[in-house]
N, C-alpha and C positions, 0 to 999 in steps of 0.2 A: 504494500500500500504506500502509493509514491503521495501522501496528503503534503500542502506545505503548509505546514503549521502559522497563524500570525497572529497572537493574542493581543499584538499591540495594534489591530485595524480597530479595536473595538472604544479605543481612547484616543483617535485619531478623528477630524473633522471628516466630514457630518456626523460621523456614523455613530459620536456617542452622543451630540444633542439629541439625534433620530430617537436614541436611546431612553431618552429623560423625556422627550415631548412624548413619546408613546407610553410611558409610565406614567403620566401627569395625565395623561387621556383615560387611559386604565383606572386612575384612583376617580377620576371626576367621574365615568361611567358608572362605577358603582356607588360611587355616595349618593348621587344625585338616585339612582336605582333602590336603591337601598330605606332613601328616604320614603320612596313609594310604597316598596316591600315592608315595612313595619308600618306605615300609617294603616294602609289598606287592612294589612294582614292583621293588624291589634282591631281592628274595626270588624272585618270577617269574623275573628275569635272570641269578639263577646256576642255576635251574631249567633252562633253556631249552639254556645252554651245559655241564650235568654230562655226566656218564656215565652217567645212570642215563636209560635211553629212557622208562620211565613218568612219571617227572619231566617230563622232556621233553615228554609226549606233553600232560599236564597243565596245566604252562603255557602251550604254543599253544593248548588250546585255549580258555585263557580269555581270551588275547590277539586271537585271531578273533574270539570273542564279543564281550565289547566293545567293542574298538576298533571294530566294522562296524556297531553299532548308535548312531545319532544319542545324543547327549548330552540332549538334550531330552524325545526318548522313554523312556530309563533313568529320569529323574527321574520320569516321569508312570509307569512301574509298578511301581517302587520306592514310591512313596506313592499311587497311587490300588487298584493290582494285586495287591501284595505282599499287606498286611493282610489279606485276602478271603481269601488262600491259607490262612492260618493259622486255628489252633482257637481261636473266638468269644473267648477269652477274651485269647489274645496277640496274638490280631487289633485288641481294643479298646482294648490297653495299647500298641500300637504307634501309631494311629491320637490316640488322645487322652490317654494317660495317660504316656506317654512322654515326657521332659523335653522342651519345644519339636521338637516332632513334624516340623516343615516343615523346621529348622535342620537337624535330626539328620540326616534323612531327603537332605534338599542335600549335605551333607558324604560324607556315606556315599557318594551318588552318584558324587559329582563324582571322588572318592579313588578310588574301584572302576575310575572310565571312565580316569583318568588315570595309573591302573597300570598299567594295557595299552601305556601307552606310555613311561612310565619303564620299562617292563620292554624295551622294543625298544633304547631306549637304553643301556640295560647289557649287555644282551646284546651292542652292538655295539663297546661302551667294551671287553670283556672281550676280543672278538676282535681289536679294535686293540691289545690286548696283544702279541698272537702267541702262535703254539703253542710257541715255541722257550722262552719266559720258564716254561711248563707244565712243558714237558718239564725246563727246568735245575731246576724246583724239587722234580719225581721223581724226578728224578737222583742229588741229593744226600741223598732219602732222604723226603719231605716226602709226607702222605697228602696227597690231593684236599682234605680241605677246608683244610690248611695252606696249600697254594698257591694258594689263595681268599684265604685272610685275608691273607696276608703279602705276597704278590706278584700276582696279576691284580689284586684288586679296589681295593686300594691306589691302584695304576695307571688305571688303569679311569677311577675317581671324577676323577682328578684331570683325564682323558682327555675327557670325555664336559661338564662345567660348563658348557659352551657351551649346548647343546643342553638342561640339566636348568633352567636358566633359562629358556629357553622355553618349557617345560614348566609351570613354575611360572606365569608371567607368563597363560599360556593358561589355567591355573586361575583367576587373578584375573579374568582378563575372561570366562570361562564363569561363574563365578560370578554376573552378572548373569542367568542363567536361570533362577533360583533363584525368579526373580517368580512363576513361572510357577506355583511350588504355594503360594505365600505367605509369603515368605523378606521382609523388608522391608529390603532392603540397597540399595545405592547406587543403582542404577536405578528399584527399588520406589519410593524417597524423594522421587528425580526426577520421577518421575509423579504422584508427590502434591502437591509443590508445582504441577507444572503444573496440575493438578486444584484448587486451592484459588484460585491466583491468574490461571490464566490466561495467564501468561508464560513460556509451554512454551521457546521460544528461549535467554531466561537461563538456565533449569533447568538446560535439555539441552548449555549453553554450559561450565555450573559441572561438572555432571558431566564431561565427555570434558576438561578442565585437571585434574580430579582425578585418573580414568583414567589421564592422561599424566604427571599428575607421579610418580604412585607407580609407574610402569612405568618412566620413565625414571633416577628413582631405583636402584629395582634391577636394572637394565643396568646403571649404573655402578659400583654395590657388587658385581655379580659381576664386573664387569671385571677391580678392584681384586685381586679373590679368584683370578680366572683366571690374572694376571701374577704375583701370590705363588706359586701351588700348580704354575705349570708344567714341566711336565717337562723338565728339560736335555736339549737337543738334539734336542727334535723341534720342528717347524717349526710358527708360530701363524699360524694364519687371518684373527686378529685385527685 
Protein backbone atom coordinates (compact mmCIF):
# COMPACT_ATOMS: atom_id res chain seq x y z
CA UNK A 1 0.00 0.00 0.00
CA UNK A 2 1.98 2.90 -1.60
CA UNK A 3 -0.73 5.77 0.76
CA UNK A 4 1.22 9.17 1.09
CA UNK A 5 0.61 9.96 4.37
CA UNK A 6 0.19 14.11 5.02
CA UNK A 7 -1.23 14.99 8.54
CA UNK A 8 -0.12 18.25 8.06
CA UNK A 9 -2.94 19.16 4.98
CA UNK A 10 -5.36 19.00 7.80
CA UNK A 11 -3.63 22.50 9.43
CA UNK A 12 -2.83 23.94 6.35
CA UNK A 13 -5.24 26.73 4.60
CA UNK A 14 -8.53 26.15 3.79
CA UNK A 15 -8.64 22.95 4.70
CA UNK A 16 -8.63 23.52 8.48
CA UNK A 17 -11.15 26.63 8.49
CA UNK A 18 -13.25 24.15 6.18
CA UNK A 19 -12.72 22.26 9.30
CA UNK A 20 -14.02 24.76 12.08
CA UNK A 21 -16.85 26.21 9.62
CA UNK A 22 -18.32 22.65 9.28
CA UNK A 23 -18.17 22.13 13.13
CA UNK A 24 -19.69 25.57 13.93
CA UNK A 25 -22.50 24.26 11.31
CA UNK A 26 -22.77 20.91 13.05
CA UNK A 27 -23.19 22.45 16.73
CA UNK A 28 -25.69 25.23 15.23
CA UNK A 29 -27.69 22.36 13.55
CA UNK A 30 -28.21 20.60 16.56
CA UNK A 31 -28.93 23.20 19.05
CA UNK A 32 -31.18 25.00 17.06
CA UNK A 33 -32.68 21.11 16.44
CA UNK A 34 -32.54 20.22 19.76
CA UNK A 35 -34.25 23.26 20.86
CA UNK A 36 -37.32 21.82 18.91
CA UNK A 37 -36.75 18.33 20.12
CA UNK A 38 -37.25 19.19 23.91
CA UNK A 39 -39.92 21.90 23.53
CA UNK A 40 -42.17 19.70 21.38
CA UNK A 41 -41.17 16.41 22.90
CA UNK A 42 -41.78 17.98 26.90
CA UNK A 43 -45.18 19.04 25.34
CA UNK A 44 -45.95 15.49 23.50
CA UNK A 45 -44.88 13.92 27.10
CA UNK A 46 -47.29 15.53 29.32
CA UNK A 47 -49.73 14.86 26.30
CA UNK A 48 -49.22 11.32 26.29
CA UNK A 49 -49.55 10.82 30.33
CA UNK A 50 -52.82 13.72 30.99
CA UNK A 51 -56.22 12.92 31.33
CA UNK A 52 -57.44 14.07 28.47
CA UNK A 53 -57.66 10.73 25.87
CA UNK A 54 -57.73 13.13 22.78
CA UNK A 55 -54.57 14.49 23.82
CA UNK A 56 -53.54 11.33 24.35
CA UNK A 57 -54.69 9.91 21.22
CA UNK A 58 -52.64 12.87 19.40
CA UNK A 59 -49.56 12.43 20.73
CA UNK A 60 -49.17 8.77 19.99
CA UNK A 61 -49.94 9.35 17.14
CA UNK A 62 -47.32 11.50 16.06
CA UNK A 63 -44.90 9.48 18.13
CA UNK A 64 -45.65 6.34 15.76
CA UNK A 65 -45.37 8.43 12.80
CA UNK A 66 -42.20 9.56 13.30
CA UNK A 67 -40.31 7.63 15.37
CA UNK A 68 -41.09 4.44 12.54
CA UNK A 69 -40.03 6.44 9.79
CA UNK A 70 -36.09 6.54 8.85
CA UNK A 71 -34.56 9.87 9.64
CA UNK A 72 -33.07 10.09 6.27
CA UNK A 73 -36.37 9.60 4.45
CA UNK A 74 -38.12 12.61 6.64
CA UNK A 75 -35.24 14.86 5.53
CA UNK A 76 -35.69 13.95 1.62
CA UNK A 77 -39.67 14.83 1.80
CA UNK A 78 -39.48 17.56 4.07
CA UNK A 79 -37.38 19.22 1.20
CA UNK A 80 -37.68 17.54 -1.89
CA UNK A 81 -41.93 16.58 -1.19
CA UNK A 82 -43.06 19.09 1.08
CA UNK A 83 -42.77 22.35 -1.26
CA UNK A 84 -44.68 20.55 -4.24
CA UNK A 85 -47.60 20.16 -1.74
CA UNK A 86 -47.92 23.61 -1.23
CA UNK A 87 -49.56 26.68 -3.58
CA UNK A 88 -46.78 27.79 -6.35
CA UNK A 89 -46.10 30.60 -4.54
CA UNK A 90 -45.10 29.09 -0.69
CA UNK A 91 -43.88 26.37 -2.44
CA UNK A 92 -41.18 28.75 -4.10
CA UNK A 93 -40.43 30.66 -0.86
CA UNK A 94 -39.99 27.57 1.00
CA UNK A 95 -37.61 25.98 -1.78
CA UNK A 96 -35.48 29.19 -2.57
CA UNK A 97 -36.46 32.18 -0.94
CA UNK A 98 -36.53 30.97 2.53
CA UNK A 99 -33.59 31.82 4.64
CA UNK A 100 -30.87 28.95 3.92
CA UNK A 101 -33.58 26.51 2.75
CA UNK A 102 -31.23 23.03 3.20
CA UNK A 103 -30.38 24.49 7.10
CA UNK A 104 -33.82 25.26 7.92
CA UNK A 105 -35.25 22.49 6.38
CA UNK A 106 -32.37 19.98 8.55
CA UNK A 107 -33.24 21.45 11.61
CA UNK A 108 -36.99 21.22 11.36
CA UNK A 109 -36.39 17.80 10.41
CA UNK A 110 -34.11 16.45 12.66
CA UNK A 111 -36.21 18.43 15.95
CA UNK A 112 -39.60 16.82 14.51
CA UNK A 113 -37.99 13.20 14.34
CA UNK A 114 -36.32 13.62 17.67
CA UNK A 115 -39.43 14.79 19.60
CA UNK A 116 -40.92 11.58 19.03
CA UNK A 117 -38.44 10.47 21.24
CA UNK A 118 -37.93 13.13 23.85
CA UNK A 119 -41.46 12.62 24.03
CA UNK A 120 -41.05 8.75 25.09
CA UNK A 121 -38.75 9.97 27.47
CA UNK A 122 -40.82 12.15 29.42
CA UNK A 123 -43.47 10.26 29.29
CA UNK A 124 -41.51 7.75 31.17
CA UNK A 125 -39.48 10.29 33.45
CA UNK A 126 -43.21 11.29 34.41
CA UNK A 127 -44.32 7.60 35.34
CA UNK A 128 -41.10 7.11 37.39
CA UNK A 129 -42.70 9.69 39.35
CA UNK A 130 -45.43 7.48 40.55
CA UNK A 131 -49.13 7.98 40.74
CA UNK A 132 -48.90 8.26 44.41
CA UNK A 133 -46.70 11.96 44.11
CA UNK A 134 -50.24 12.71 41.53
CA UNK A 135 -52.49 11.75 43.67
CA UNK A 136 -50.61 13.79 47.08
CA UNK A 137 -50.78 16.69 44.84
CA UNK A 138 -54.84 16.22 44.38
CA UNK A 139 -55.19 15.64 47.55
CA UNK A 140 -54.03 18.78 48.97
CA UNK A 141 -56.07 20.51 46.49
CA UNK A 142 -53.71 21.02 43.38
CA UNK A 143 -55.46 21.05 39.52
CA UNK A 144 -53.80 18.68 36.93
CA UNK A 145 -51.67 21.14 35.53
CA UNK A 146 -50.38 22.27 39.15
CA UNK A 147 -49.17 18.95 39.63
CA UNK A 148 -47.34 19.20 36.37
CA UNK A 149 -45.60 22.08 37.11
CA UNK A 150 -44.62 21.77 40.68
CA UNK A 151 -44.24 18.16 41.40
CA UNK A 152 -44.05 15.26 38.39
CA UNK A 153 -42.22 17.27 35.90
CA UNK A 154 -39.93 18.83 38.37
CA UNK A 155 -39.11 15.28 39.02
CA UNK A 156 -39.22 13.82 35.91
CA UNK A 157 -36.43 16.35 34.33
CA UNK A 158 -34.21 15.60 36.88
CA UNK A 159 -35.22 11.71 36.53
CA UNK A 160 -34.82 11.13 32.80
CA UNK A 161 -30.90 13.49 32.11
CA UNK A 162 -29.48 10.30 31.45
CA UNK A 163 -31.35 9.29 28.70
CA UNK A 164 -32.19 13.31 27.25
CA UNK A 165 -28.40 13.36 26.62
CA UNK A 166 -28.42 10.65 24.48
CA UNK A 167 -30.89 12.14 22.81
CA UNK A 168 -29.19 15.12 22.25
CA UNK A 169 -25.62 13.48 21.50
CA UNK A 170 -27.91 11.39 18.70
CA UNK A 171 -28.97 14.75 17.21
CA UNK A 172 -25.20 15.67 16.85
CA UNK A 173 -24.36 12.62 15.19
CA UNK A 174 -27.61 12.48 12.87
CA UNK A 175 -26.85 15.74 12.09
CA UNK A 176 -24.23 14.46 9.67
CA UNK A 177 -27.39 13.43 7.28
CA UNK A 178 -27.86 16.72 6.75
CA UNK A 179 -25.23 16.04 3.53
CA UNK A 180 -27.61 14.52 2.00
CA UNK A 181 -29.81 17.65 0.87
CA UNK A 182 -26.85 20.01 1.13
CA UNK A 183 -26.21 21.03 4.62
CA UNK A 184 -22.23 21.71 4.46
CA UNK A 185 -21.50 20.60 8.07
CA UNK A 186 -18.87 18.53 9.58
CA UNK A 187 -19.17 15.42 7.24
CA UNK A 188 -20.11 17.69 4.16
CA UNK A 189 -16.51 19.46 4.94
CA UNK A 190 -14.87 16.03 5.37
CA UNK A 191 -15.62 15.13 1.92
CA UNK A 192 -14.51 18.09 0.41
CA UNK A 193 -11.25 18.07 1.74
CA UNK A 194 -11.02 14.48 0.74
CA UNK A 195 -12.22 15.62 -2.65
CA UNK A 196 -9.74 18.56 -3.09
CA UNK A 197 -6.73 16.68 -1.61
CA UNK A 198 -7.16 13.38 -1.88
CA UNK A 199 -6.21 12.36 1.73
CA UNK A 200 -9.64 10.80 2.51
CA UNK A 201 -7.97 8.98 5.60
CA UNK A 202 -6.68 12.21 7.54
CA UNK A 203 -10.11 13.90 6.61
CA UNK A 204 -12.10 11.15 7.97
CA UNK A 205 -9.29 10.79 10.97
CA UNK A 206 -9.87 14.63 11.92
CA UNK A 207 -13.50 14.32 11.72
CA UNK A 208 -14.40 11.09 14.14
CA UNK A 209 -11.50 13.17 17.09
CA UNK A 210 -13.91 15.84 16.52
CA UNK A 211 -17.11 13.72 16.65
CA UNK A 212 -15.58 12.32 19.84
CA UNK A 213 -14.25 15.12 21.45
CA UNK A 214 -17.40 17.20 21.59
CA UNK A 215 -19.44 13.86 22.55
CA UNK A 216 -17.21 13.16 25.12
CA UNK A 217 -17.38 16.57 26.39
CA UNK A 218 -20.98 16.55 26.90
CA UNK A 219 -21.08 13.14 28.69
CA UNK A 220 -19.08 14.67 31.14
CA UNK A 221 -20.99 18.15 31.40
CA UNK A 222 -24.05 16.07 31.98
CA UNK A 223 -22.55 13.90 34.22
CA UNK A 224 -21.50 16.82 36.27
CA UNK A 225 -25.21 18.15 35.94
CA UNK A 226 -26.73 14.42 36.62
CA UNK A 227 -24.64 14.34 40.22
CA UNK A 228 -25.99 18.08 41.13
CA UNK A 229 -29.80 17.66 40.15
CA UNK A 230 -30.00 14.00 41.60
CA UNK A 231 -32.79 13.17 43.55
CA UNK A 232 -32.09 12.04 47.27
CA UNK A 233 -32.58 8.68 47.72
CA UNK A 234 -33.08 7.11 44.61
CA UNK A 235 -30.53 4.85 43.56
CA UNK A 236 -27.99 6.18 40.31
CA UNK A 237 -27.03 3.85 37.58
CA UNK A 238 -24.32 5.88 37.12
Amino acid sequence: MNYNWDWGILFREPYFDWLVEGLMWTVSLSLLAWLIAFSLGSVLGIMRTCSSRPLQLIATVYVELFRNIPLLVQLFLWYFVFPELLPDEAGRWVKREMPMPALTTAIIAIGLYTASRVCEQVRSGIAAVGVGQRNAGKAIGMNEWQVYRYILLPNAFRIIIPPLTSEFLTIFKNSSLALTIGVVELTAMTRQIEEYTFQGFEAFTAATVIYSVVTFTVMLLMRFVERRARIPGMISTS
